[in-house]
ZAVOKOL-745914 format. One record per residue (C-alpha): x negated, y, z negated. Coordinates in steps of 0.25 Angstrom, whole numbers, padded with zeros to 4 digits, always signed. Each point is the difference from the previous one (the first is absolute). Example, Ala and Ser with C-alpha at 12.3 -4.5 7.8 and 13.67 -1.06 7.14 Angstrom:
BEGIN
-0049-0018-0031;-0006+0014+0002;
This chain:
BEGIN
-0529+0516-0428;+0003-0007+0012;+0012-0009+0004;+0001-0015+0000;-0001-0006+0013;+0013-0008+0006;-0008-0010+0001;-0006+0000-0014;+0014+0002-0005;+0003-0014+0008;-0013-0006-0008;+0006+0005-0013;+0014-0006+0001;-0005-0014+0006;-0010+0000-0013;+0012+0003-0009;+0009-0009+0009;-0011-0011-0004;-0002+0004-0013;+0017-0002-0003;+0000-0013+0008;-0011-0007-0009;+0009+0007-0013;+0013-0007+0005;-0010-0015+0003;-0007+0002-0014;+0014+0004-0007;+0006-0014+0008;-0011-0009-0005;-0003+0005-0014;+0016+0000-0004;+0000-0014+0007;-0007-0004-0014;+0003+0011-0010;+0011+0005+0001;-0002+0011-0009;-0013+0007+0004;-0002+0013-0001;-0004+0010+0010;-0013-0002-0005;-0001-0014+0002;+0005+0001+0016;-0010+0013+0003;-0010-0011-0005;+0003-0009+0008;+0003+0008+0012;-0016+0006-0002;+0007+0015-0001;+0001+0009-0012;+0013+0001-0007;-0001+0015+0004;+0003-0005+0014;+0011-0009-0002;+0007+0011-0005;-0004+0009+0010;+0008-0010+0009;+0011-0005-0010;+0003+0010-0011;+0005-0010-0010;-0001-0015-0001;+0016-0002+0002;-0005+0008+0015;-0010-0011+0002;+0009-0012-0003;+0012+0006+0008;-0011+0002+0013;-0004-0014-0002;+0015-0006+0000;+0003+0007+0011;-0013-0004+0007;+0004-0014-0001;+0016+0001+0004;-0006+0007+0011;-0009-0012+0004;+0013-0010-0001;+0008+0009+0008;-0011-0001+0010;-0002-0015-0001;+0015+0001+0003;-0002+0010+0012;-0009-0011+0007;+0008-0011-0002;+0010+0003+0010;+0010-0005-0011;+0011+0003+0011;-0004-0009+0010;+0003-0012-0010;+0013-0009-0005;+0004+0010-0011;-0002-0011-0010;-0014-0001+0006;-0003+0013-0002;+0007+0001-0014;-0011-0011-0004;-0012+0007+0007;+0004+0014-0006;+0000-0007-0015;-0012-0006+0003;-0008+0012+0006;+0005+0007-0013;-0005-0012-0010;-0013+0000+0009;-0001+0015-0003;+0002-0003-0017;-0011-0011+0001;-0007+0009+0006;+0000+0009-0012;+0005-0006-0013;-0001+0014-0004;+0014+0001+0002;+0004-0010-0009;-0006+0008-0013;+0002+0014+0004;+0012+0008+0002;+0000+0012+0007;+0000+0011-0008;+0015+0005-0009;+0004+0012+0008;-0004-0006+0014;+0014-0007+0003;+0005+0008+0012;-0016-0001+0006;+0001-0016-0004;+0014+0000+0008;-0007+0009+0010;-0013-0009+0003;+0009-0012+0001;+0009+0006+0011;-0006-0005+0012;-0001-0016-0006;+0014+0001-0004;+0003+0006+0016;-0006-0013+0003;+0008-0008-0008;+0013+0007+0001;-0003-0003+0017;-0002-0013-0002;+0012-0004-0009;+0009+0008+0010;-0005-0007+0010;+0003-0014-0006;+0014+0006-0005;+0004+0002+0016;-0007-0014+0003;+0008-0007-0008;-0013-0005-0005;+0003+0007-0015;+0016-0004-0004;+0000+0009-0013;+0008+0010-0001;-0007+0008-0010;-0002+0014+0005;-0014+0001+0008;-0007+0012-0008;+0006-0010-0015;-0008-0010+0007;-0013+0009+0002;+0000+0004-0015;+0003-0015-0004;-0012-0006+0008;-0009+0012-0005;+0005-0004-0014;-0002-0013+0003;-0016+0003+0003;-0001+0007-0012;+0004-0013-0007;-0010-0009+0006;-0012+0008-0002;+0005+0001-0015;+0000-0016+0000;-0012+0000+0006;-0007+0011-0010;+0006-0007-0013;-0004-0014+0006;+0013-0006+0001;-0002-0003+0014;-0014-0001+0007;+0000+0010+0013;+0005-0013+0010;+0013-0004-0009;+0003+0015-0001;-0003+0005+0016;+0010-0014+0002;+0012+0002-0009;-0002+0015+0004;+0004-0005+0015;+0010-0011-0003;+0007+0010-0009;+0001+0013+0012;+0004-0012+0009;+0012-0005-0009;+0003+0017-0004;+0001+0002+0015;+0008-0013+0003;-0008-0006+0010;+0003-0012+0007;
């Protein structure tokens, strides 16, 4: 039996590499409008067998997880090039909450799924770097003088985090259209961090 080439090894894991990506994008779209499909349903749409979604995510909690932090990882990159530091603290405050409301448009997904029960310490884990963002830009403000609240910086990260959460369930009950919610979001962070 001869031994697979380096090369054909290479071929393999860009195939499988390939093959993983179009799960994720199938995953992304087919939850976008239903919210409970099966694993079945997203190897469909992906044009693979469910045999091989499994062979890339053993459950379909893994799946989901992957797909979370596929996106938290798109935000924190759309923060990375924003150069958030170079801007007025309040500024940057506003472009980081709309990079991250660009990011739920982007996939409404997050609006009806949560990630999987059990996966609290990866949820906290994926978020990591968007909160790094945040807690830079509110320190920042603090030493400015551009944020007069007193609040303790990393109370303010959890707050405005919550306060994210809150908007995108407006916006999924229809309380609020996507506009009213990505508003009050900002005009409610502004007045939590005491901005002038």
């Amino acid at each position: 039996m001869s031994e697979i080439t380096p090369s054909r090894r290479r071929r393999r894991r860009a195939d499988a590499d390939r093959s993983a990506g179009e799960i994720l994008r199938a995953t992304k779209d087919v939850l976008a409008v239903q919210p409970h499909a099966s694993v079945e349903d997203i190897a469909v749409a992906a044009g693979v067998s469910r045999q091989t979604v499994y062979a890339h995510f053993k459950t379909r909690e893994a799946l989901i997880s992957a797909v979370f932090d596929e996106i938290a990882a798109e935000a924190a990159a759309g923060m990375d090039a924003a150069r958030l530091d170079r801007a007025p603290a309040v500024d940057a405050l506003l472009q980081l909450l709309d990079i991250s409301w660009r990011t739920l448009q982007r996939y409404p997904l997050l609006l009806t799924v949560s990630p999987p029960a059990g996966d609290s310490t990866a949820d906290g884990k994926r978020h990591e770097p968007v909160f790094d963002h945040l807690e830079a830009v509110l320190s920042r403000g603090r030493q400015s003088g551009e944020f007069a609240s007193g609040l303790p910086v990393p109370w303010l990260v959890t707050a405005i985090a919550t306060l994210g959460h809150a908007a995108g369930d407006e916006v999924r009950t229809g309380r609020m259209t996507p506009q009213q919610a990505r508003d009050t979001l900002a005009r409610s962070a502004l007045l939590l961090c005491g901005a002038g």
